[in-house]
N, C-alpha and C positions, 0 to 999 in steps of 0.2 A: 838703340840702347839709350834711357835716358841718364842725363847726368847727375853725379850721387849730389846732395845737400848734406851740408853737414849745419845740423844747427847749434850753433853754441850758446846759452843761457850763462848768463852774468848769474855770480850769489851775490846773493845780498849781506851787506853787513848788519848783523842784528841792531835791533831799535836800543837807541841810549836811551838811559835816565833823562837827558836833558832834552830828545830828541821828543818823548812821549811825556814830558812836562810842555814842550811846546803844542804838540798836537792837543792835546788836552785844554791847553788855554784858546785854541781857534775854535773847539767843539764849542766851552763854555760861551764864547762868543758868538755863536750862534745861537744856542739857548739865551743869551743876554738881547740878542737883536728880536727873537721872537720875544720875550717880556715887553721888551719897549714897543714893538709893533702891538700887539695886544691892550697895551695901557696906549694907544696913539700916541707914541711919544713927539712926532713929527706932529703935532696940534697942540699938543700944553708945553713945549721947551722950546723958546727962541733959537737958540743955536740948532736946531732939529730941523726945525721951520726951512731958516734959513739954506742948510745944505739940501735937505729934500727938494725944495725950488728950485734950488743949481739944476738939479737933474731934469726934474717933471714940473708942470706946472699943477698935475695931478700930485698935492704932497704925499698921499699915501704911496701913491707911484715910484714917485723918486723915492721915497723910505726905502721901500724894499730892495728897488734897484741899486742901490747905491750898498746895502747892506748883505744881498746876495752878493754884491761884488768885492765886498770888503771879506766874509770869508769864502770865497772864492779864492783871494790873491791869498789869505793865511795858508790854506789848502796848497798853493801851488808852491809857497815858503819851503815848507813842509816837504812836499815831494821833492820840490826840486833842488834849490840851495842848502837848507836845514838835513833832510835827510843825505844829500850827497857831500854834506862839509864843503860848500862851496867857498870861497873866502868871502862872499855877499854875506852871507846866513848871518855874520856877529852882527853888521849893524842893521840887516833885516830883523831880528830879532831883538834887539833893540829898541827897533822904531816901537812894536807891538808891545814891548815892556811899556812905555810909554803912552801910548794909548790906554793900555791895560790901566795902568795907574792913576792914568786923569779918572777911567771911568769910576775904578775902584774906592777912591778916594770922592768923586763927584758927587757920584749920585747919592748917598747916604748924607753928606755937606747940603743939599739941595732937600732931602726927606727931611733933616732937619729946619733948616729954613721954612718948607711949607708946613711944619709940622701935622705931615701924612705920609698915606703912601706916595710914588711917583715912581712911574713906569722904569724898569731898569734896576730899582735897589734890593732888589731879592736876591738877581748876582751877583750883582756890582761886588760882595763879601772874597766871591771864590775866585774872578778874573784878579781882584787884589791880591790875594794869596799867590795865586799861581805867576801871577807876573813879578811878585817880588821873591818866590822862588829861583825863577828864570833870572833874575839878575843878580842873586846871587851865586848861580850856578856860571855864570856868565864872568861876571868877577874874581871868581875862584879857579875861571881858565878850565872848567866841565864839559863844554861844548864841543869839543870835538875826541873822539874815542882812539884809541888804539890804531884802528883801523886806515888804512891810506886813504885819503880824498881823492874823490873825482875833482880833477883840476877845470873847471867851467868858471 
């Protein structure tokens, strides 16, 4: 006789407002990291330059790598502290308002300067939006729902 399984499945607490304003700002960031790879941004912006080298000696190499991994770790934000209300998630969320805002504010400051285009200011608009969303949603104590936390 084999021995019974019982398998029990966790529910999930439905997705917040601020949980799918965060996810939303990693997608755009992705779409923001292909703009900039497409315009070689790691070839016409110093600070580009510079982090890609960190990585690779190949800069295109290190672009990528470095940007697959940057939403990658949004991604794992997301799954894992963000959607589980970790107590990490506020200043995880945070850090990416932050980023979000340098870009948001950057790159349109630098279109003007060159006055042209420059790889990155197509999004740069929506990542600003959404990240100053996220901190007001953040400020306003939105971040975490009704729902009990996973305690991680």
């Amino acid at each position: 006789m084999r021995p019974l399984k019982l398998i029990v499945r966790r529910r999930e607490a439905p997705v917040t407002r601020f949980q799918l304003t965060f996810l939303a700002l990693v997608a755009t960031q992705a779409a923001h990291s292909v703009e900039e790879y497409v315009g070689r941004l790691y070839e016409v912006f110093p600070p580009a330059r510079v982090v890609s080298g960190l990585v690779s000696s190949d800069l295109e190499r290190g672009f990528v790598i470095f940007n697959v991994a940057l939403v990658t770790f949004g991604l794992w934000c997301f799954v894992g502290p963000v959607r589980g209300q970790w107590p990490s998630a506020i200043p995880l969320v945070w850090f990416w308002v932050v980023i979000e805002l340098i870009n948001g504010i950057g790159h349109p400051i630098w279109t003007v300067a060159e006055s042209r285009y420059t790889p990155g200011v197509a999004t740069a608009p929506f990542l600003l939006v959404l990240a100053l969303y996220l901190a007001r949603q953040l400020r306003a104590g939105r971040a975490s729902s009704s729902a009990p936390p996973n305690n991680h």
